[in-house]
C-alpha angles and dihedrals in degrees: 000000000000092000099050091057094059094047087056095053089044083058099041089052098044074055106063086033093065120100126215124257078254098050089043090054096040083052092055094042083056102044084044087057099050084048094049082048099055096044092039115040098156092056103119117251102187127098110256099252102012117129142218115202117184109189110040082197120123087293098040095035097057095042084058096046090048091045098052093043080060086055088240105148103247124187120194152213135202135164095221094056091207088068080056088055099054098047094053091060088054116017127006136060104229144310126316099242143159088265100044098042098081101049093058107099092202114031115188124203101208088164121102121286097264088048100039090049096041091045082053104055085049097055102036099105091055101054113115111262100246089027110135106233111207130171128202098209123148091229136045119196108066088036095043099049100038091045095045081045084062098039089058111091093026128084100244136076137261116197122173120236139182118175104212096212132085155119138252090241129086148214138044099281074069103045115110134200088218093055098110094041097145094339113146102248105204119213142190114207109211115236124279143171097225125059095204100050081046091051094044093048098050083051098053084050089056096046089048094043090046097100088065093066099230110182088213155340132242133199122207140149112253090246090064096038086061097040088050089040105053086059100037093047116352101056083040095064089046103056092033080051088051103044101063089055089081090100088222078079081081091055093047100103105109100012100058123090133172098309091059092048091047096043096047102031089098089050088092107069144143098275099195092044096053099034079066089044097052088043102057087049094041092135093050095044099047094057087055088045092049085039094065098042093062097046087038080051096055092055094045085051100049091038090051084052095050083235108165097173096056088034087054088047090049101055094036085050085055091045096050093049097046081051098045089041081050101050093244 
């Protein structure tokens, strides 16, 4: 008696031990992909067109919402969570995490240069081997040479990237899809030994990047991109930022026109952020900055002599170059 009992709880629980045909099938699936994984570590894990943004600031924050528009699947990361939050109602799919980050095929770092630098030492091992790896950072050097220092080793790639479009304001409630329409995207290839896997590369990151609506791309080393920024911004928001400490700015309403609005619209910035940005092209910048005192210097002087003739040369000098810089 005793021992058919026992026979009937061996098959009960042989029972309720049993899998489905389905179950059977899920379990092998997933003992054939760990296999494929450990034979193959460099097999890419990521979902062809799905993107990782890190930063859901003015620059994250657009490309996700240009990306999205597009119906590419984008997760997101942000350091005040709620940001997070609000995109996910609107925009983005879920959160940037360490499951979801290696299944992203582009990840861009949209944080500032010590985040994005410092996120991306952390996550390195979980990239998807094949993922494209850009940055948006307004300097190239530091993050170019510290980022591909990180790529190197590992089977994904790291390109540098600055969108060259923007606002003065900031956050993600100002963030556009439409931000990058015809903007110039520069970008600066990392080294390799082969042309046409360069050139493959840099035109699976502007198919990837199409949605975005960049006008064009430019290709350029890290030393040029500083040297060309720190003229083309970065002197720009110093002498706007400059400019509105003559306490007369507080007197403008009713007396300012178009000149004043073009000339301070880039006074109101992100001071952390570009503290950080001026900083890592001190060198660059400092010669602009030196650059314009001299020549500022030359008109104050002339102005303070009276002098018409130096102060028409001056101006007509000015004229001629912004013509000449222009094509016409």
């Amino acid at each position: 008696m005793a021992e058919k009992r026992a026979q009937q709880k061996n098959q009960s629980q042989a029972k309720h031990q049993a899998k489905s045909p389905q179950q059977e099938i899920s379990q092998q699936l997933k003992g054939q992909q760990h296999n494929e994984q450990q034979e193959n570590p460099q097999k890419p894990t990521f979902v062809p067109g799905r993107v990782g943004i890190l930063g859901l600031g003015l620059m994250g924050g657009s490309f996700a919402k240009a990306l999205a528009a597009a119906g590419r699947e984008v997760y997101g990361w942000n350091r005040t969570h709620s940001v997070t939050e609000m995109a996910m109602i609107e925009t983005i799919k879920g959160e940037l995490t360490d499951k979801t980050i290696s299944t992203c095929e582009l990840i861009i770092l949209a944080g500032y240069p010590k985040v994005s630098i410092k996120w991306l030492t952390e996550m390195a091992p979980i990239i998807s081997p094949g993922a494209i790896v850009i940055d948006t950072v307004g300097v190239k050097r530091v993050i170019c040479k510290q980022c591909s220092k990180i790529a190197n080793g590992h089977p994904w790639t790291f390109v540098g990237c600055h969108p060259m479009a923007g606002t003065q304001y900031s956050g993600f409630a100002h963030a556009r899809a439409n931000m990058f329409h015809n903007a110039p995207l520069v970008v600066v290839p990392p080294k390799m030994s082969d042309d046409i896997e360069r050139a493959e590369l840099l035109e699976r990151l502007r198919d990837l990047l199409k949605p975005c609506g960049f006008g064009s791309f430019t290709l350029s080393t890290a030393e040029n991109h500083d040297r060309m920024i720190a003229y083309t911004s970065q002197l720009a928001h110093v002498v706007s930022n400059a400019y509105v400490k003559s306490p007369t700015a507080q007197e403008h309403k009713g007396f300012s026109a178009g000149s004043y609005k073009d000339l301070t619209r880039v006074a109101r910035l992100n001071a952390p952020m570009w503290t950080e940005l001026f900083l890592d092209n001190a060198d660059n910048l400092s010669y602009e900055v030196g650059l314009l005192i001299k020549n500022l210097t030359a008109y104050k002087e002339a102005i303070d002599a009276h002098d018409a003739d130096r102060l028409e040369k001056l101006l007509a000098e000015g004229d001629r170059l912004k013509r000449k810089a222009e094509g016409r």
